[in-house]
C-alpha positions in Angstrom: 55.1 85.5 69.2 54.6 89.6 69.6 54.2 88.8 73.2 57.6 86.8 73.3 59.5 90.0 71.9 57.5 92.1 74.2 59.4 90.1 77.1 62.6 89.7 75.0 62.5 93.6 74.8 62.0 94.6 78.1 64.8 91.6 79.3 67.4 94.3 77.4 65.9 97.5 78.0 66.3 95.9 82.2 69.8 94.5 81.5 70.9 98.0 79.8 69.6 100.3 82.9 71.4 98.0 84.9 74.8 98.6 83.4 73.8 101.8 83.3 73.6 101.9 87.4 76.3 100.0 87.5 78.6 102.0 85.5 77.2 105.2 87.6 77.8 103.2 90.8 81.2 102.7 90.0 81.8 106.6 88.5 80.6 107.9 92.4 83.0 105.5 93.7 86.0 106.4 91.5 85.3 110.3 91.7 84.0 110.5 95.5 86.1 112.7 98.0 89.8 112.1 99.2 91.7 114.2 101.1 95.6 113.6 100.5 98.8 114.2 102.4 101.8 114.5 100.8 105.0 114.8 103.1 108.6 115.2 102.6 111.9 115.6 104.5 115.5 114.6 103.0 116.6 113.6 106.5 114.0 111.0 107.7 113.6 107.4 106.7 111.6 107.2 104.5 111.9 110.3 102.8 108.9 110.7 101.4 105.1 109.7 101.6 101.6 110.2 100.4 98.4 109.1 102.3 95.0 109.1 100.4 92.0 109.1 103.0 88.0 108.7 102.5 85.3 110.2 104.4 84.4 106.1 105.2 88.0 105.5 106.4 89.1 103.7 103.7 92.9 105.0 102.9 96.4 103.9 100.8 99.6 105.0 101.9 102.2 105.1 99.7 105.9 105.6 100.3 109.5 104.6 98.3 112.0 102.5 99.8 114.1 104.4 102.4 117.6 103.9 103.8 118.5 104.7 107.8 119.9 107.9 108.5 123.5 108.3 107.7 125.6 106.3 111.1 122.6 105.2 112.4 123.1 101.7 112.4 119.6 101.4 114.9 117.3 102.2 112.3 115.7 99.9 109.9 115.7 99.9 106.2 112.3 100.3 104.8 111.0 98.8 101.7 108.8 100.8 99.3 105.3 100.5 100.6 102.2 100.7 98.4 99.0 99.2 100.4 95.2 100.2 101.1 94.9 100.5 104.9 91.9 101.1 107.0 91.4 103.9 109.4 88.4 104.7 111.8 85.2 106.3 110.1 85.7 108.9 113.0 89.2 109.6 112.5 88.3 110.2 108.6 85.2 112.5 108.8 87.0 114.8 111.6 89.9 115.1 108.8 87.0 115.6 105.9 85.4 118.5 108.7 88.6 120.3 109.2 89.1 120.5 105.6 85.8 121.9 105.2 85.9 124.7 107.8 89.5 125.7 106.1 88.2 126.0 102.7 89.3 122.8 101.3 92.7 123.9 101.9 92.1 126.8 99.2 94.2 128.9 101.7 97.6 129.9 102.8 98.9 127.7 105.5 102.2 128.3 106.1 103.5 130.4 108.5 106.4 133.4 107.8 107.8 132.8 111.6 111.3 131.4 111.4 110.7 127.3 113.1 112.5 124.5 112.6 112.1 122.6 109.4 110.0 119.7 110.8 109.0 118.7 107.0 106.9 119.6 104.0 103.2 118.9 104.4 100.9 119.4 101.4 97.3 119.2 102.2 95.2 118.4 99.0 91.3 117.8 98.7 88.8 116.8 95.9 85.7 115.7 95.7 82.4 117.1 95.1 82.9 120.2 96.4 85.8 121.4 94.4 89.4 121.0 95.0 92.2 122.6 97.2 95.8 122.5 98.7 98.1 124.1 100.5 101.6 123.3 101.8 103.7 123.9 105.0 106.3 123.2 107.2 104.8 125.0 110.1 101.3 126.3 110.0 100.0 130.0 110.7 96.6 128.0 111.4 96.6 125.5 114.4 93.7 123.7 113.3 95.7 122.6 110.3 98.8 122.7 112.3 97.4 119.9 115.0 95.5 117.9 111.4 99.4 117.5 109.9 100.7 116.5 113.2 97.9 113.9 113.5 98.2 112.5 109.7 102.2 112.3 110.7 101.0 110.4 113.3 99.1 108.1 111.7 101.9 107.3 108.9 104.2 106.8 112.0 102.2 103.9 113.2 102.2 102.7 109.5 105.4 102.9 109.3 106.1 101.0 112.8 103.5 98.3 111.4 106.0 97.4 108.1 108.9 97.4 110.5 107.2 94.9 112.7 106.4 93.1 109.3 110.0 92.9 108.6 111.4 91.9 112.3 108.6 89.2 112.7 110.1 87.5 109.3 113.9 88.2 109.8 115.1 89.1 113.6 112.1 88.4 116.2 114.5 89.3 119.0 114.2 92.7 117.7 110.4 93.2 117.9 110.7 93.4 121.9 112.5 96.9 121.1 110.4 98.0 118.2 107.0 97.1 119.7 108.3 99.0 123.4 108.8 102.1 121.3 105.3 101.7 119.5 103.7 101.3 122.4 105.2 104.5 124.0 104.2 106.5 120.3 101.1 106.0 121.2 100.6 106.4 124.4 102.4 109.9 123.8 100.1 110.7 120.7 103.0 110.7 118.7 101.2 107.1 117.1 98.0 107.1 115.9 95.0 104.9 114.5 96.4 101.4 115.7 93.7 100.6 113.8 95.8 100.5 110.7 98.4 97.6 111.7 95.3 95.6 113.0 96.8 92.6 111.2 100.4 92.4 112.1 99.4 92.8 116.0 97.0 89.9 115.7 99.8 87.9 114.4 102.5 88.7 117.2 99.5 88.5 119.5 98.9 85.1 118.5 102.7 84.1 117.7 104.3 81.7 120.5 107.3 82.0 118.9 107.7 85.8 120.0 108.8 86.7 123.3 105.7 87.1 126.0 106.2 90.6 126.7 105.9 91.4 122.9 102.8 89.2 122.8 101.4 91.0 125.9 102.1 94.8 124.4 100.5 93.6 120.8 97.1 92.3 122.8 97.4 95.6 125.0 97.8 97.6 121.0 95.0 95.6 119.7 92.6 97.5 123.0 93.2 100.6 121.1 92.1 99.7 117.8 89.5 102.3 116.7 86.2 100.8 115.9 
């Protein structure tokens, strides 16, 4: 019998440590690092975004539903989008080093020299080392300059990837257009991390009911997907 509750004993004291690692497990997960983006400009579709990113390269944009620019009749009316994404673990840990070398954005970025506005960019970090954030519409700093044109970059190909979504269910005569100009974006640099539309590619890709051509750029896309 005392040996019985000897076992019994050491069964809970081995299930308690267990939830114990598991709730610790899951506390590191919740409270690692993420480095946000937070952009904004009245005169774009949509108007406004966030994009969360990890140092592994896991990532969630966010944006509310947007309507095409006043007598533009070309653009496409974007729904709300709320989805986790995934982006290239090398992509993510030369955003996570920029950040570092800057501070963690515990800085002034924004440049006093009269520019164009080109958009509100707010840089945020936390994470184990602290937290920081600084906003700009044109940066003093081209490190952090060249890191918000590469994060607009990347929510432009997300952005091309829900309009793809959208032409795919409602007007596939219009992805031959809409995949052209992708494919041009990022070729140009002005498109990045293909690797987050990975899906919707391998569908046209795969789709016979699309024209060729759009097939053919979507397999030539999916050749630039970051590992």
């Amino acid at each position: 019998m005392r040996a019985l509750l000897v076992v019994f004993a050491a069964a809970v004291m081995a299930t308690t440590a267990l939830g114990q690692a598991d709730s610790a497990g899951s506390t590191i997960t919740a409270g690692g690092a993420a480095i946000t983006v937070e952009f904004t400009n009245p005169a774009l579709n949509p108007t406004d975004w966030d994009l969360t990113i990890r140092p592994d390269g896991s990532a969630h944009f966010h944006s509310r539903a947007g309507k095409p620019a006043s007598g533009d009749p070309a653009q496409i009316e974007l729904p709300g989008i709320d989805r986790d994404i995934r982006l290239s673990s090398d992509f993510a840990q030369r955003v996570f080093r920029t950040a570092g070398r800057h501070n963690w954005f515990n800085q002034e970025c924004e440049s006093r020299a009269k520019v164009a506005f080109q958009g509100w960019k707010k840089l945020s970090y936390t994470g184990p080392e602290g937290s920081g954030a600084c906003k700009f519409n044109y940066s003093k700093d081209k490190e952090i300059q060249e890191l918000g044109d590469d994060l607009l970059a990347v929510a432009e190909t997300i952005l091309e990837g829900e309009k793809l979504e959208m032409l795919l269910l409602h007007d596939r005569l219009g992805l031959d257009h809409e995949i052209a100009y992708l494919s041009q974006a990022v070729e140009g640099g002005q498109a990045q991390q293909v690797c987050a539309i990975q899906q919707v590619l391998e569908k046209l890709a795969g789709d016979d009911q699309v024209l060729e051509r759009v097939r053919k750029q979507a397999r030539m896309l999916l050749t630039r997907t970051e590992p």
